[in-house]
C-alpha positions as CSV (number, residue, x, y, z in Angstrom):
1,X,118.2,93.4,133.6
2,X,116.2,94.3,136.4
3,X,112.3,94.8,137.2
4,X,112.3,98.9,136.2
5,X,114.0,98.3,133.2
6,X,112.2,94.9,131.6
7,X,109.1,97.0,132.6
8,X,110.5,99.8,130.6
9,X,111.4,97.4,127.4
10,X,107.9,96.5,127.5
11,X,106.6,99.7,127.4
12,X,108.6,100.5,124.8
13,X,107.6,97.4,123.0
14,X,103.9,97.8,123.5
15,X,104.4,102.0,122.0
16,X,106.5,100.1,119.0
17,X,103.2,97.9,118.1
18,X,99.9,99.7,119.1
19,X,100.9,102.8,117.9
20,X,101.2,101.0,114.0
21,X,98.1,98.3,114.8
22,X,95.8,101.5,115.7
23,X,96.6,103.4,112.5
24,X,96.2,100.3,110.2
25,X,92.9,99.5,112.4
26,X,91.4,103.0,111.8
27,X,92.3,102.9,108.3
28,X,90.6,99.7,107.7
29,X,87.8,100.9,109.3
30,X,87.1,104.1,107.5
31,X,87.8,102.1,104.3
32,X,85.0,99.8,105.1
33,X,82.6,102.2,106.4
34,X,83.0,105.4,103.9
35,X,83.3,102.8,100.8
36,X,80.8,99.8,101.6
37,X,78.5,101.3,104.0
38,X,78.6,105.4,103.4
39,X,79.3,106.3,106.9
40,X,81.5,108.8,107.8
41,X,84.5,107.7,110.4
42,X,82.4,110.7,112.4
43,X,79.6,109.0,111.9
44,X,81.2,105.3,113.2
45,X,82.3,106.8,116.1
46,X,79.1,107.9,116.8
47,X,77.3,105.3,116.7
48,X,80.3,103.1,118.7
49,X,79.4,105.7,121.5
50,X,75.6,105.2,121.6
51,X,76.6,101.6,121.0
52,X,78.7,101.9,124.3
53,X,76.2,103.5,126.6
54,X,75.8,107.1,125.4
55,X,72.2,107.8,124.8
56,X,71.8,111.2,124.4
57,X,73.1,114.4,122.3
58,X,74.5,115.8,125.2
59,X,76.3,112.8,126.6
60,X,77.5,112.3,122.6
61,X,78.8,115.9,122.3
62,X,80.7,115.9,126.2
63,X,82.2,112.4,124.9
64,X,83.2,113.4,121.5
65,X,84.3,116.6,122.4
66,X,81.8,118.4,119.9
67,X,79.2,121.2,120.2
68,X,75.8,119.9,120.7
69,X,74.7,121.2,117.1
70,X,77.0,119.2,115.3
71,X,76.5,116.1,116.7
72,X,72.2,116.5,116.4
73,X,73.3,116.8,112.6
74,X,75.4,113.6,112.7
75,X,72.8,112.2,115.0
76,X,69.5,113.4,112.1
77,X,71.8,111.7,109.2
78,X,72.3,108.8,111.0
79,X,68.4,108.5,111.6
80,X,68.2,109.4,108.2
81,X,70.4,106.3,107.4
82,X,68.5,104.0,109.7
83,X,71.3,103.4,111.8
84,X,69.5,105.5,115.2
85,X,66.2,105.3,116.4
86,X,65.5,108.3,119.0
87,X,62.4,107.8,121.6
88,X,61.2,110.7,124.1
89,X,61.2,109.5,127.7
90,X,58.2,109.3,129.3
91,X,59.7,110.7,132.3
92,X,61.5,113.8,130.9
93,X,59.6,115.0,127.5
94,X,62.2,117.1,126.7
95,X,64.8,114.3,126.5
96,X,65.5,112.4,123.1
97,X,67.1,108.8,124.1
98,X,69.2,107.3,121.3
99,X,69.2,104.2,120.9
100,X,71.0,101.7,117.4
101,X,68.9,99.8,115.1
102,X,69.0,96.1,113.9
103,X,70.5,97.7,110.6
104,X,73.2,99.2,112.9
105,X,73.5,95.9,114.6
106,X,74.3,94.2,111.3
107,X,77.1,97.0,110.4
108,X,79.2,96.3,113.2
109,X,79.1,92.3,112.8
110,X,79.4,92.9,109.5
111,X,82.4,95.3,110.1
112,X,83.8,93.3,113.1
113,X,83.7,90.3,110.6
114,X,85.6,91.7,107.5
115,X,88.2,93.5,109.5
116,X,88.9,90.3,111.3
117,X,89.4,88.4,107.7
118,X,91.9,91.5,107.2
119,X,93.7,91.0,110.5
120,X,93.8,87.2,109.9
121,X,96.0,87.5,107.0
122,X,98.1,89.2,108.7
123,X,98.3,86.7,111.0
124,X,98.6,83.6,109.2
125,X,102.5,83.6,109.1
126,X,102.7,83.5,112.4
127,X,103.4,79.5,114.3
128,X,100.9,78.1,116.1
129,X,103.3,78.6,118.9
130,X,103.8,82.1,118.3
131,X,100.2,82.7,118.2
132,X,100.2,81.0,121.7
133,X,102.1,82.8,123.2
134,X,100.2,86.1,121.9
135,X,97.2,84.5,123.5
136,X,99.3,84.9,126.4
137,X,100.6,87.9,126.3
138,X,96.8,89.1,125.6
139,X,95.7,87.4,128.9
140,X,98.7,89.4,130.4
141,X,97.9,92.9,129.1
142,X,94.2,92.3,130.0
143,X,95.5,92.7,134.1
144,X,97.0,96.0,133.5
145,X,94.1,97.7,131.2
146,X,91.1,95.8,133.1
147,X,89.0,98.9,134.9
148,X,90.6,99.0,138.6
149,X,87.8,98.8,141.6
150,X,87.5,102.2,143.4
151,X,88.7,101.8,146.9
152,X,85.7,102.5,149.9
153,X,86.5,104.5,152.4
């Protein structure tokens, strides 16, 4: 077999297994969150963006891909919930800044924590050997997703 086609085998490997491990993911997620914390998926995904940098209603809607309305009414539950704190900047009145809570803090470890326990039964009949080599494999996969450095002209 050569380079082009052990390339292609792995693509078609990686389409076989992500494709299945992000559907179970999302469902274990909206299980958690609708059921034990009553958060919407919306909602988590929300607050995942402000977690990840997104700070304001505008950045949220442009991210999300929703009208600015609807996400200030995610944004107001959320608040509502204690899961969002929103501060006006001293330098720009008219800007809200988002920002989580500790009570948002302790959804996500507590989320991150029972979705692990999920995933780790699932991986319990795996060898240690085969689990070593996964390691591996993870190491390997981290090369071609890790963010590439823009070239300087």
């Amino acid at each position: 077999m050569n380079r082009k086609e052990m390339i292609r085998n792995v693509l078609e490997g990686l389409r076989q297994v992500m494709v299945p491990l992000w559907h179970s993911s999302r469902a274990n997620i909206h299980q958690l969150v609708s059921e034990k914390y009553g958060v919407t998926t919306s909602q988590f995904h929300t607050l995942r963006r402000i977690k990840g940098g997104k700070h304001s209603v505008s950045e949220l809607a442009e991210c999300l891909r929703v009208s600015p309305p609807n996400i200030s009414r995610a944004v107001d539950e959320l608040v509502q919930k204690g899961y969002v704190s929103r501060e006006r900047l001293e330098e720009d009145r008219r800007r809200l800044e988002l920002s989580l809570t500790s009570k948002a803090d302790v959804l996500f470890s507590d989320i991150h924590q029972e979705l692990d326990q999920l995933l780790e039964k699932d991986f319990e009949r795996l060898s240690d050997k085969e689990i070593a080599k996964l390691n591996d494999a993870i190491e390997i996969i981290k090369k071609v997703v890790a963010p590439k450095k823009r070239e300087r002209k």
